[in-house]
BADREN-749105 format. One record per residue (C-alpha): residue in three letters; y negated, z, x negated; residue number from 1. Coordinates in steps of 0.25 Angstrom, whole numbers. Example, Ala and Ser with C-alpha at 12.3 -4.5 7.8 and 13.67 -1.06 7.14 Angstrom:
BEGIN
+---------+-------+-------+-------+-----+
! residuo ! north !    up !  east ! num !
+---------+-------+-------+-------+-----+
!     ALA !    18 !    31 !   -49 !   1 !
!     SER !     4 !    29 !   -55 !   2 !
+---------+-------+-------+-------+-----+
% end
This chain:
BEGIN
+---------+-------+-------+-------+-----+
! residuo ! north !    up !  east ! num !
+---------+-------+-------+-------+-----+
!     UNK !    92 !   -81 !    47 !   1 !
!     UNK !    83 !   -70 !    53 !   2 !
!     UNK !    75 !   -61 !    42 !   3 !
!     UNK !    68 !   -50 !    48 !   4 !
!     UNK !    57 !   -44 !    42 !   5 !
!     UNK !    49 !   -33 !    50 !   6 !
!     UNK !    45 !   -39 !    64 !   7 !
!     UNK !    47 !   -52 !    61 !   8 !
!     UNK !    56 !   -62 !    57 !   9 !
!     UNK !    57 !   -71 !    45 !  10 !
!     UNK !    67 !   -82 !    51 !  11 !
!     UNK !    55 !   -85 !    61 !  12 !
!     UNK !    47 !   -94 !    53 !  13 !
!     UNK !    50 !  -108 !    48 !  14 !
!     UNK !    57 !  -108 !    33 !  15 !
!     UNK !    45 !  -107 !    23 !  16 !
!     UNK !    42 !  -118 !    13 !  17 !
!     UNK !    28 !  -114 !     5 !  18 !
!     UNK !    37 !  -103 !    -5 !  19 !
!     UNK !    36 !  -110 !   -19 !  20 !
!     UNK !    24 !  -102 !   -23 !  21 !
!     UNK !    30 !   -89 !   -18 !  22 !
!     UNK !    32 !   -78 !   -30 !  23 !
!     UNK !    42 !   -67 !   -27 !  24 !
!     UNK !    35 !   -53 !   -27 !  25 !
!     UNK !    46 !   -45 !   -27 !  26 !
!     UNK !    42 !   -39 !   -40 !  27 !
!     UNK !    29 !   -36 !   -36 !  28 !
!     UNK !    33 !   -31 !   -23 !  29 !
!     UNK !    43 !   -21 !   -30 !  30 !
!     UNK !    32 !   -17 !   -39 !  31 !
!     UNK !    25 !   -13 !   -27 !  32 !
!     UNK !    35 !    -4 !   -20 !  33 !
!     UNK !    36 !     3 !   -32 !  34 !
!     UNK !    22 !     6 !   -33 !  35 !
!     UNK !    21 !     8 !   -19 !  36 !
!     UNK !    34 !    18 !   -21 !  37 !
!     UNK !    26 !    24 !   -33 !  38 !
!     UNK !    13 !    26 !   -26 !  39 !
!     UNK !    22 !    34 !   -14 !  40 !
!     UNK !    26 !    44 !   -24 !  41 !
!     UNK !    13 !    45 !   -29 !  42 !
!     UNK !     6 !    48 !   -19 !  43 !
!     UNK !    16 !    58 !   -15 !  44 !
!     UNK !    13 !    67 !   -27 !  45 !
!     UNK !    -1 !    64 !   -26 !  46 !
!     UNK !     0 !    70 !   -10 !  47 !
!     UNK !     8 !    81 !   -18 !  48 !
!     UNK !    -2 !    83 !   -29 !  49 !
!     UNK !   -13 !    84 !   -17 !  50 !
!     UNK !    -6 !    96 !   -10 !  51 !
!     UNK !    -8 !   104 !   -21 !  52 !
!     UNK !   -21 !   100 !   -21 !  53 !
!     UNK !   -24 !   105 !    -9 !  54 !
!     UNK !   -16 !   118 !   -12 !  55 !
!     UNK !   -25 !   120 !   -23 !  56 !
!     UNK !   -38 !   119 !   -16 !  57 !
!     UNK !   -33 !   127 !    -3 !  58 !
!     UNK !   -31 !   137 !   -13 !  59 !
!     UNK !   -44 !   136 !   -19 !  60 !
!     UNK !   -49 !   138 !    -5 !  61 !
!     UNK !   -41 !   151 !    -4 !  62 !
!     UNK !   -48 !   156 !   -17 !  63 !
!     UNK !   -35 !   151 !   -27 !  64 !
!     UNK !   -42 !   145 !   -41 !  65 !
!     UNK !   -33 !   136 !   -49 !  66 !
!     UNK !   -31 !   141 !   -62 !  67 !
!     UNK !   -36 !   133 !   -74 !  68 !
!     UNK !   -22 !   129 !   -77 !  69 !
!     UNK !   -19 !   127 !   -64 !  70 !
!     UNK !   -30 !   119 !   -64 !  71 !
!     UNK !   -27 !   111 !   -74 !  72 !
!     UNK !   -13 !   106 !   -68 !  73 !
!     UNK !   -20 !   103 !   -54 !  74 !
!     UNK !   -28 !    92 !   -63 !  75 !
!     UNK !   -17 !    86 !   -72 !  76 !
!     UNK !    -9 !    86 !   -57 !  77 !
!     UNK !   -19 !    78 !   -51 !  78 !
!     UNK !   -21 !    69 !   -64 !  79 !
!     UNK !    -6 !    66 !   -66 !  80 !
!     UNK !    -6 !    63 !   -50 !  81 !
!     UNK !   -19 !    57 !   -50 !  82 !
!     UNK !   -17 !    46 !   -63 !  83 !
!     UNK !    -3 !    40 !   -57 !  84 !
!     UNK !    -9 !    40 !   -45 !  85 !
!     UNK !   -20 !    30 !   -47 !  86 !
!     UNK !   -12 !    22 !   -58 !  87 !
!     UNK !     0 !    20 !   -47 !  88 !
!     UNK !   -11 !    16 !   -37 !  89 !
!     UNK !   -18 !     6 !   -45 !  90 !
!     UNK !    -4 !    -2 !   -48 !  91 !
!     UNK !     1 !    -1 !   -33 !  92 !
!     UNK !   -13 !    -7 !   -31 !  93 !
!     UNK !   -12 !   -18 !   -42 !  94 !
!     UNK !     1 !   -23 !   -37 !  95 !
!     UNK !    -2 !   -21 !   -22 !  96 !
!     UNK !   -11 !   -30 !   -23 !  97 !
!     UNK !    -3 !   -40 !   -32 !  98 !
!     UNK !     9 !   -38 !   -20 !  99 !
!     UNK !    -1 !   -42 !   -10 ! 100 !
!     UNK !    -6 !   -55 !   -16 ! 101 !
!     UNK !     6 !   -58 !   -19 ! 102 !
!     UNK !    12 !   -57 !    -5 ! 103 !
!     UNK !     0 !   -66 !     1 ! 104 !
!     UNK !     2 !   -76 !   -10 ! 105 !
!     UNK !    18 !   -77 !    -6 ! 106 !
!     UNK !    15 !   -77 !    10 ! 107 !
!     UNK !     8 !   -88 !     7 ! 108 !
!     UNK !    18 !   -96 !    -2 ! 109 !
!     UNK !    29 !   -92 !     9 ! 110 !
!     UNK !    20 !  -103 !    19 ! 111 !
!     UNK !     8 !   -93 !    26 ! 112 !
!     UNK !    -3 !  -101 !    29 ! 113 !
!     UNK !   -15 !   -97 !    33 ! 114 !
!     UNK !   -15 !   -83 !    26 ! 115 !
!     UNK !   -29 !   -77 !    28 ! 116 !
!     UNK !   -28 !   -68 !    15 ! 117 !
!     UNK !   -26 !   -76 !     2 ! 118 !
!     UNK !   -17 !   -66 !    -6 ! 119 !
!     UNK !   -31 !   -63 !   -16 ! 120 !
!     UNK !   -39 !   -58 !    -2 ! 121 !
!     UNK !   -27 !   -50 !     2 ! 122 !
!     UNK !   -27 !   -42 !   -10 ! 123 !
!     UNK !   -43 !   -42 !   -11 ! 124 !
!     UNK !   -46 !   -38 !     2 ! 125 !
!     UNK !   -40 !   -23 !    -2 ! 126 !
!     UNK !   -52 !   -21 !   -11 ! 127 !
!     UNK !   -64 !   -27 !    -1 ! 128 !
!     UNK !   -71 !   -13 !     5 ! 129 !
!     UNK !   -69 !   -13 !    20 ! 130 !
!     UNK !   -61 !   -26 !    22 ! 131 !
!     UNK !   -50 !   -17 !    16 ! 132 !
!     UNK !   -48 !    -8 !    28 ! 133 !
!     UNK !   -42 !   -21 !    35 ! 134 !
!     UNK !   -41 !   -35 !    27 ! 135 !
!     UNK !   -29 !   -30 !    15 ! 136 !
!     UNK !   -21 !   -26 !    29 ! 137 !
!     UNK !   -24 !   -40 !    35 ! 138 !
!     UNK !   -20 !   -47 !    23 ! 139 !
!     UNK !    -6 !   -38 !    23 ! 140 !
!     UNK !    -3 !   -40 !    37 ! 141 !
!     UNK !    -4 !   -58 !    33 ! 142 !
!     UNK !     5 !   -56 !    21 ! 143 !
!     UNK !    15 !   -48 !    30 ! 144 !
!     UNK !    14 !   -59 !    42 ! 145 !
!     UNK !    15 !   -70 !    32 ! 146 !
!     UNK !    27 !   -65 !    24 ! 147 !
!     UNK !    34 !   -63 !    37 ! 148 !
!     UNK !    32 !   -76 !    44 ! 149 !
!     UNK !    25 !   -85 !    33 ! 150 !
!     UNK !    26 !   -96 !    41 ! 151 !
!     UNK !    20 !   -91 !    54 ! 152 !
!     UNK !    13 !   -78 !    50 ! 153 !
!     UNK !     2 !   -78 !    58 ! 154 !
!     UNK !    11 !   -74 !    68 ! 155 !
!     UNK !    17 !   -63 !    62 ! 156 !
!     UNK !    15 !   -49 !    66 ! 157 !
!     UNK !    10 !   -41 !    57 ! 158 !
!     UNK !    20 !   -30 !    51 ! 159 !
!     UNK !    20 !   -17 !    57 ! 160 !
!     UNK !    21 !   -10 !    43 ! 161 !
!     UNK !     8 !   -15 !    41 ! 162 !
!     UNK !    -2 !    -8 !    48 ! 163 !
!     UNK !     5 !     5 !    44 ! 164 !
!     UNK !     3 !     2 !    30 ! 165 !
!     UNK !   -12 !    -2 !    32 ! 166 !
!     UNK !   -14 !    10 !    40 ! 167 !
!     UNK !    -9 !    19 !    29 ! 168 !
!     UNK !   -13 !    12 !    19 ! 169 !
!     UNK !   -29 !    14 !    23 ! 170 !
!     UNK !   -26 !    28 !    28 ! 171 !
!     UNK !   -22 !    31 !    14 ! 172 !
!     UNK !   -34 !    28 !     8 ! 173 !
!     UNK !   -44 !    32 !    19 ! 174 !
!     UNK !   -38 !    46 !    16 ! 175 !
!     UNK !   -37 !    46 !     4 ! 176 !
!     UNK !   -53 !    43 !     2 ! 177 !
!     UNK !   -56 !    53 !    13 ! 178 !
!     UNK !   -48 !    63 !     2 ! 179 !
!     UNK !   -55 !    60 !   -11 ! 180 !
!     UNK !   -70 !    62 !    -2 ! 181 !
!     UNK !   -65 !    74 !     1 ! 182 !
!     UNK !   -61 !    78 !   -12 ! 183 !
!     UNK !   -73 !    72 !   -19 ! 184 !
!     UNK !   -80 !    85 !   -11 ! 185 !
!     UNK !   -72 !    94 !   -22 ! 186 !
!     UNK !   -75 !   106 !   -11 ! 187 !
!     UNK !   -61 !   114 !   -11 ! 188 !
!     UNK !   -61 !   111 !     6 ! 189 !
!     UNK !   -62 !    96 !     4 ! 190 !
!     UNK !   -51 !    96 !    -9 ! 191 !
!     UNK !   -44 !   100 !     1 ! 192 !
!     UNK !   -47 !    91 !    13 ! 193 !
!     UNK !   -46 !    81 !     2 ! 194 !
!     UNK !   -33 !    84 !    -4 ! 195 !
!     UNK !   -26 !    83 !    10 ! 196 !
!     UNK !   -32 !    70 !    13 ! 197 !
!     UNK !   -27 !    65 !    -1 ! 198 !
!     UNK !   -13 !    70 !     3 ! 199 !
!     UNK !   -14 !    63 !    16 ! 200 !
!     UNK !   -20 !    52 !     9 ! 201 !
!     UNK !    -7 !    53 !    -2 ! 202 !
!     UNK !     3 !    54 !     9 ! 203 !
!     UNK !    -2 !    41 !    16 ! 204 !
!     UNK !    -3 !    33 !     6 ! 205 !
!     UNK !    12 !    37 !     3 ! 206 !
!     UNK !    16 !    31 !    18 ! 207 !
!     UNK !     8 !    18 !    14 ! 208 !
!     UNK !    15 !    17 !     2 ! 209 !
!     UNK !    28 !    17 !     8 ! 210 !
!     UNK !    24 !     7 !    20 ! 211 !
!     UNK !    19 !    -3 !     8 ! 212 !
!     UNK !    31 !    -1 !     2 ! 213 !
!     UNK !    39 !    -7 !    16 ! 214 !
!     UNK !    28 !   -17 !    19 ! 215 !
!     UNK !    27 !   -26 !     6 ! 216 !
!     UNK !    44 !   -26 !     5 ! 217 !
!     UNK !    43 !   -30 !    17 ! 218 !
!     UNK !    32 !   -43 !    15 ! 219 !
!     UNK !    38 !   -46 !     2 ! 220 !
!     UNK !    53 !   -48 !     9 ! 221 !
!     UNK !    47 !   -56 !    21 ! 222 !
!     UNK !    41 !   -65 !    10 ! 223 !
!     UNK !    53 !   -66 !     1 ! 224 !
!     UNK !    62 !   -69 !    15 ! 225 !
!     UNK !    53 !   -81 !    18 ! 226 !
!     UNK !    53 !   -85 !     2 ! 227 !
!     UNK !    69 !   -84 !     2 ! 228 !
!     UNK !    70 !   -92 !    15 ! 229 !
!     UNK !    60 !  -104 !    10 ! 230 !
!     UNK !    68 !  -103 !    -3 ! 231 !
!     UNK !    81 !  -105 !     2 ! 232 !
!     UNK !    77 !  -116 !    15 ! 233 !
+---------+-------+-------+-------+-----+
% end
């Protein structure tokens, strides 16, 4: 029987064996959609929080001047968008990571040999300067080969979800830091800049959201495909 899964085909390799250490992560993996769906949303006000934002300093250009009240709603705004924010962002993170150990660790038990990231590295690598530009992608793209073809994964080619989610990814956050310098200038030219670049910033990280949402569904069935067949040879 033929499963296919992307652009490659599970029936290909030979019936796994080395499963008795594999542990299911589909509650994890739901946990993490659910951030990941949580995060989308977020984003999505904060984008819209950012606008008005903007709004407010174009008029301040203009010679508008927020009233104090107004004034005072602007900062609660930015507050109740701001503290959900970053507590959303800290459990998406947490559990992203677990996720990510947790699906090098199974690749593993479904019989990839030779894994050059241990499932610790393919966590840590996110949080070395520099080597995060490239490494935490390389270790993706092995746990993705291996869960496709455990058995021959070297061979595998590499998802084409992949590099979009990467590329979004980083774009994201290379926007997003390029908006708080801009911001950190508090001249009303550059609030502005900034603020644009911080909806950008919002509205990518919405599309990498979404992509990450398709691409760890998609790892976690290939692994539970190959852990249904070894069950049940």
């Amino acid at each position: 029987m033929s499963i296919q899964q992307g652009s490659s085909t599970i029936a290909r390799a030979p019936t796994v064996q080395a499963a008795a250490g594999f542990r299911n992560s589909g509650t994890l993996t739901r946990w993490l959609v659910i951030l990941l769906s949580v995060n989308v949303a977020v984003a999505s006000i904060s984008a819209a929080s950012g606008l008005i934002d903007v709004a407010l300093w174009r008029d301040f250009l203009s010679g508008i001047e927020l009233t104090p009240e107004q004034g005072e709603l602007h900062e609660l705004r930015q507050q109740i968008v701001a503290i959900p924010y970053v507590v959303e962002t800290f459990a998406l993170m947490v559990v992203f990571c677990m996720w990510i150990h947790r699906a090098n660790y199974n690749a593993r038990q479904l019989g990839a040999v030779d894994m050059k990231f241990t499932p610790g590295w393919a966590v840590g690598w996110y949080f070395i300067p520099i080597y995060f530009l490239w490494k935490p992608y390389q270790a993706m793209k092995e746990i993705w080969q291996a869960s496709s073809n455990p058995a021959r994964w070297h061979d595998e080619p590499c998802g084409s979800i992949l590099p979009l989610w990467w590329t979004s990814f980083l774009l994201s956050n290379v926007v997003m830091i390029a908006a708080a310098r801009f911001s950190g200038e508090f001249q009303p030219e550059m609030m502005v800049k900034g603020g644009l670049l911080a909806v950008a910033g919002d509205a990518i990280e919405v599309v990498s959201s979404l992509i990450a949402v398709v691409l760890v569904r998609q790892i976690y069935r290939m692994q539970i495909s190959h852990r249904l067949r070894a069950a049940f040879a």
